[in-house]
Residue, then its C-alpha position, 0 to 999 in steps of 0.5 A: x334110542x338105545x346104545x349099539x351093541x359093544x363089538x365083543x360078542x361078533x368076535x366069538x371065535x376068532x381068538x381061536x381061529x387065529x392061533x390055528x391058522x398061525x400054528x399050521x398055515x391053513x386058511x379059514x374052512x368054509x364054516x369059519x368064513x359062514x359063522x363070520x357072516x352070520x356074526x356080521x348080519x347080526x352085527x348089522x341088525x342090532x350091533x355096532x357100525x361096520x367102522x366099529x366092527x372092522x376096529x375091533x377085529x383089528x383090535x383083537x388080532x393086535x392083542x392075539x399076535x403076541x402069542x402066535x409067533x407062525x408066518x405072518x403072512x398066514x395070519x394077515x390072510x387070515x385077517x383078510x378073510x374073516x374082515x370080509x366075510x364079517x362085511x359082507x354078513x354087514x352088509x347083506x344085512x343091510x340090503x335085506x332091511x333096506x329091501x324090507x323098508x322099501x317093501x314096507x314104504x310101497x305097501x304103504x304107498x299103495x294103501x294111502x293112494x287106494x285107500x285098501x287098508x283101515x284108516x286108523x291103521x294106516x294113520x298109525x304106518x303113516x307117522x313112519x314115513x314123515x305124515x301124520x295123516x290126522x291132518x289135512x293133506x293135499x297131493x300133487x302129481x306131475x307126469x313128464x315124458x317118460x316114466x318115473x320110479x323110486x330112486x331114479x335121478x328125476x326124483x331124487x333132484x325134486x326130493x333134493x330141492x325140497x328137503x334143502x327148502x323145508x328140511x324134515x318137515x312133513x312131507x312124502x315125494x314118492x312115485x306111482x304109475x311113472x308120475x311123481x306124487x308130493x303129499x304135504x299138510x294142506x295148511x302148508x301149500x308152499x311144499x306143493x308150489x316148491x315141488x311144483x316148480x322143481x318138477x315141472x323143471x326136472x321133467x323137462x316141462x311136464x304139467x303138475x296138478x294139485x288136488x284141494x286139502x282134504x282132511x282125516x286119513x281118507x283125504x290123501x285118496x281123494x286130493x290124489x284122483x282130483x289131482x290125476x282127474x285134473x291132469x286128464x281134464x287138461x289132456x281133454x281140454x289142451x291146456x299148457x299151462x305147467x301148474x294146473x289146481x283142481x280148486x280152479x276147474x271144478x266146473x269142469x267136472x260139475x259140466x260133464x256130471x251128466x253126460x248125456x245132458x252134455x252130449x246133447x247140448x254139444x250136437x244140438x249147439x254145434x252140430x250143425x258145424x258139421x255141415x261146413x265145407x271144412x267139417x266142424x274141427x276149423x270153426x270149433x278151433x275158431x271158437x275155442x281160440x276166441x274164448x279162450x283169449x277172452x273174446x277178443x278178435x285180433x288175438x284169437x286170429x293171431x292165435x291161429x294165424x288168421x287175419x283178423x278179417x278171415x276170423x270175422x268171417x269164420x264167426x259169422x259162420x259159425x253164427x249162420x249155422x248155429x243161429x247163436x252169435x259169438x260175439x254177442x255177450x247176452x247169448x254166447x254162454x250156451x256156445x261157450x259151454x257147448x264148446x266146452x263140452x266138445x273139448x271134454x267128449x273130443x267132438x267131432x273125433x268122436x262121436x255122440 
């Protein structure tokens, strides 16, 4: 990296200003306080560090003091302006680059997450930001109550927790639509797991998904929409667990690939449901309860508040009007996918 700048050539004038201002009292002109800036802003593009800089002024008005004997307060307000408006050039710099550096990191952001711009492009913007993007890489999102922006408390307690477990190691926290987003090498799934915790701690309990490694620079795109598809099966199927992997629930998706395949496996498994006198949604919740707990009938019926009697009687119910036994091992599967299915369409709230 090069050497900064030495400190002299922001100084260019000052000498000057000093012994004017010394000799009649005046204070600087509105012109002198603009070139101070200016030589402020380039100081903070490509010179030293604002500690050097103030030094140097401090230096400077040392060494001119000798030989400009008029009040000393003139020249110590003097001192006072042209420093702050040297600090502030500074540090409007700085604002403008950190302003452009955020510009730069969302445009990028945007263009892995949809996949707009040319990959070998964006592979060569990635290496910027920490990614090398000729790996495989995995995404995980987490959604929490509220939404999430950059720099915002949540995310910078989770950003925190990660760099103090894995330090500089290859790993981009940003957010996108109010949820939080970790993208990390798919041959390192400790980040994911760690940012999994700390995320769903910071949001209060929020779920987190974890797409599947995919590899070249596409594969961002794709680990980010199984992880967003997961957290909509989740919603869909009310499930609580706080971590949810897309590995884990590709049938799901592989089930509701034909819809309408789907839509009449479900009216025509569990259509007749419809006809009890409660309507459909307490006998589905009885099924969805019992396979869900592994069919086993004590648990279900605690589940639901039920005696394990009342939940015997809802099965045998559900088995007079469906003809299909729930609890019969070798014919339960077309129920248990039906049920599935309702859970995936929202039937009976919705119609097929």
């Amino acid at each position: 990296m090069a050497e900064p700048a030495p400190p002299e050539p922001y100084l260019d004038g000052y000498a000057r200003i000093l012994a004017e201002v010394s000799a009649t009292g005046r204070r600087l002109t509105r012109d002198e306080l603009e070139s101070r800036r200016v030589l402020g802003e380039r100081a903070a593009d490509a010179g030293p560090g604002l500690r050097a800089l103030v030094g140097a002024y401090l230096a400077a008005t040392r060494t001119a003091w000798p030989h400009t004997p008029g009040s000393a307060d003139s020249v110590l307000a003097a001192v006072e302006q042209a420093i702050d408006a040297v600090a502030a050039g500074y540090e409007r710099a700085q604002r403008l680059a950190v302003r452009q550096e955020e510009a730069a990191r969302r445009e990028f952001i945007d263009d892995l997450l949809y996949g707009r711009s040319d990959l070998g492009r964006l592979a060569e913007r990635a290496e910027r930001f920490g990614l090398r993007l000729s790996r495989a890489h995995a995404v995980a999102v987490a959604e929490g109550s509220g939404g999430y922006e950059e720099g915002a408390p949540v995310p910078r307690q989770v950003e925190q927790a990660l760099i103090l477990r894995f330090g500089d190691r290859d790993f981009l926290l940003t957010t996108k639509g109010g949820r939080l987003l970790c993208v990390a090498p798919g041959d390192q799934p400790e980040i994911l797991t760690h940012f999994a915790r700390h995320a769903h701690a910071a949001t209060g309990g929020g779920r987190v998904a974890i797409g599947r490694p995919q590899p070249d620079p596409g594969g961002v795109v794709h680990s980010y929409e199984e992880a967003l598809n997961t957290l909509e099966l989740a919603d869909h199927l009310h499930l609580d667990e706080p971590v949810l992997r897309a590995a884990d629930m590709l049938v799901y998706p592989v089930l509701t690939r034909d819809r309408q395949a789907m839509a009449d496996l479900v009216q025509g498994t569990l259509g007749p449901l419809t006809t009890a006198r409660n309507g459909a949604q307490p006998l589905l919740d009885t099924l969805v309860a019992y396979f869900d707990c592994g069919c086993v009938a004590a648990e279900a019926a605690r589940r639901l508040s039920l005696s394990v009697r009342a939940l015997t009687y809802r099965l045998e119910r559900i088995h007079q009007l469906t003809g299909v036994n729930p609890t019969d091992p070798a014919r339960r599967y077309t129920l248990h996918t039906a049920v599935i299915g309702a859970r995936l369409l929202d039937w009976p709230a919705q119609s097929l």
